[in-house]
C-alpha positions in Angstrom: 29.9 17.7 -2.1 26.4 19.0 -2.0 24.3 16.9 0.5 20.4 16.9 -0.3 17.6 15.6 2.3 14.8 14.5 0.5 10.9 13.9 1.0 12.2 11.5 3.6 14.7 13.8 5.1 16.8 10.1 6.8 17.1 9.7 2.9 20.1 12.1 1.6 20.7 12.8 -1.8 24.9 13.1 -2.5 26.2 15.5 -5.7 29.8 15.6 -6.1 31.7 18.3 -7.2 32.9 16.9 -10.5 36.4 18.8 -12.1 36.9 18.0 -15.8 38.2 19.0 -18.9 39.3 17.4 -22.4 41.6 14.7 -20.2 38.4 13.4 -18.6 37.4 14.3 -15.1 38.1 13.8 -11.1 35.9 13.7 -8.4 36.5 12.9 -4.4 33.6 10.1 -4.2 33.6 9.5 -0.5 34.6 11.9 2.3 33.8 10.6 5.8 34.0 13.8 8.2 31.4 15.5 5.3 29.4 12.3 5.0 28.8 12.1 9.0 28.2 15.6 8.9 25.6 15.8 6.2 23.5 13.0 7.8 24.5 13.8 11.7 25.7 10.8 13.1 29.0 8.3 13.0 28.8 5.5 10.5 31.3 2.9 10.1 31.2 1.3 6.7 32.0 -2.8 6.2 31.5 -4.2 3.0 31.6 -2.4 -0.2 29.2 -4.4 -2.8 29.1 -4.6 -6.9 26.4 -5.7 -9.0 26.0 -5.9 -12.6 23.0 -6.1 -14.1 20.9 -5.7 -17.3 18.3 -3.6 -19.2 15.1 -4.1 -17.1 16.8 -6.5 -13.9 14.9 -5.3 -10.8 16.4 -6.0 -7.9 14.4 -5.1 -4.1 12.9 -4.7 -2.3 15.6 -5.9 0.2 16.4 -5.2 3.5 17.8 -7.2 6.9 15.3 -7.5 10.1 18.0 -8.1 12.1 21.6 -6.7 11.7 19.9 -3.6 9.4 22.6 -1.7 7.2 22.6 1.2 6.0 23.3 1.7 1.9 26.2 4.1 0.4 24.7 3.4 -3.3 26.0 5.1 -7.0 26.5 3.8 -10.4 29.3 3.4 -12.7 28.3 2.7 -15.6 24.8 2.9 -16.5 21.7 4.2 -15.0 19.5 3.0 -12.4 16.3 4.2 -10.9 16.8 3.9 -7.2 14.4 3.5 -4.5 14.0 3.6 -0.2 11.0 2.8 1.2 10.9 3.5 4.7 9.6 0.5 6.9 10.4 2.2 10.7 6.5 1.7 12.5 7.4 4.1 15.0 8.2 7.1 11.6 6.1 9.5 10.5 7.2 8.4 7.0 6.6 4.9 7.5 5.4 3.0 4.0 6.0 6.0 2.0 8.8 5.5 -0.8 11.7 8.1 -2.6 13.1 7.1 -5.4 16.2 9.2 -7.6 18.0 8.4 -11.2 21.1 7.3 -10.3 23.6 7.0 -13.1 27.3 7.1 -14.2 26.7 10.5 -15.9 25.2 12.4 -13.1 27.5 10.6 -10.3 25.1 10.9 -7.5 24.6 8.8 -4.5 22.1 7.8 -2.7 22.5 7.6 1.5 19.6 5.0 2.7 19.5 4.5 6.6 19.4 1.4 8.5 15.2 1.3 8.8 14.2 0.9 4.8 14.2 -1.7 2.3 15.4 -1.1 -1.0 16.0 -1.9 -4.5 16.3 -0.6 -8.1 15.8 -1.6 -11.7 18.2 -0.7 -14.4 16.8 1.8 -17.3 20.2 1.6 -19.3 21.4 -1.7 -21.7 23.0 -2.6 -18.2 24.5 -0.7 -15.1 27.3 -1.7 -12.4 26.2 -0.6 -9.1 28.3 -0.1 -6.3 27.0 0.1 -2.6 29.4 0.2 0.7 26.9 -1.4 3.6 27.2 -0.3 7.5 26.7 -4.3 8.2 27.4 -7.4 6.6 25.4 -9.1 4.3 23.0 -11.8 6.9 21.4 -14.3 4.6 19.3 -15.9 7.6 18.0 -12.1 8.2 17.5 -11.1 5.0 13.9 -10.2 3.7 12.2 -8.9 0.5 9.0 -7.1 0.3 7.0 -7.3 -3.1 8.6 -4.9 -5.4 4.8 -4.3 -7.2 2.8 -4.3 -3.7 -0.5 -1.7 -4.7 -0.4 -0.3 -1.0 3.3 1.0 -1.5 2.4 2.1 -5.8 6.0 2.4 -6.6 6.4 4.0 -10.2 9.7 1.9 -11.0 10.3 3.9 -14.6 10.7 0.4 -16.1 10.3 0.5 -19.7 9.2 -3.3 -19.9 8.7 -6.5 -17.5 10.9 -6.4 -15.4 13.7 -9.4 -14.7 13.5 -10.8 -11.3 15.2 -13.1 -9.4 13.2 -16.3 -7.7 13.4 -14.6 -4.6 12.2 -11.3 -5.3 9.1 -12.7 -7.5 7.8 -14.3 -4.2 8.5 -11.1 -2.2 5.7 -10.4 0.9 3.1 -7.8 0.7 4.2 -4.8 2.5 1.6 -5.1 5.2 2.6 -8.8 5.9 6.2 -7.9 6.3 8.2 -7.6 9.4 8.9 -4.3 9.9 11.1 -1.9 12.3 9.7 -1.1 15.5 
């Protein structure tokens, strides 16, 4: 599995190494000695999550104030385009956003640390997503930045409105929102 820091280097980019031929293909999806080494610390995953959304459903920017998890996140079927937006105060990336395709064809993951809210919007007729979590889910902790705040100027890929739930349309601007110290 090729591990890939990006712009944010606490943001890693996973590739498998996929073996196929005309019976389809395998892959190993998840190896935790490789995982903790790529990213250089233990992680215990809890909760493994599936969504399922539509063409244009944009779902983020979400994250937990208190209990934080960290995000395991791929697609299935589909494609996604997949961002992190790093809301640590005390990093030198704080504010500043990476975002990656993420789809059933390429198989990549996406490894987004405790620290950064996130979300996605689906650019196929739909997309299952999958996402294990170092935390469980905390409704009473759970916050939402705007997912079209100017300061951040996220370029979401979205080929029309996007679909948002109540709760994401009333999202906080990112400089109102509680961040990480």
């Amino acid at each position: 599995m090729k591990a890939t820091p990006l712009s944010i280097p606490d943001v890693v980019l996973f590739e498998p190494q996929v073996f196929g031929d005309d019976r389809g293909f395998f892959f190993e999806s998840f190896n935790q000695r490789q995982f903790e080494q790529a990213i250089g610390r233990k992680v215990g995953f809890v909760q493994d999550n599936h969504s399922r959304s539509a063409r244009n459903v944009l779902r983020g920017l979400h994250y937990q104030i208190q209990q934080p998890q960290g995000k395991l996140v791929r697609v299935v079927h589909g494609e996604v385009f997949d961002v992190a937006v790093d809301i640590r105060k005390s990093s030198p990336t704080f504010g500043q956003w990476v975002g990656e395709v993420l789809s059933a064809e390429n198989k990549k993951q996406l490894w987004i640390p405790e620290g950064f809210a996130h979300g996605f919007v689906v650019l196929s007729d739909f997309a299952e997503f999958l996402y294990k979590t170092t935390d469980y889910w905390a409704p009473a902790h759970e916050r939402s930045i705007l997912w079209n705040d100017a300061e951040l100027a996220i370029y979401w890929h979205c080929s029309g409105e996007p679909l948002l739930s109540a709760k994401d349309r009333v999202g906080v601007p990112f400089r109102h929102a509680e961040v990480f110290a």
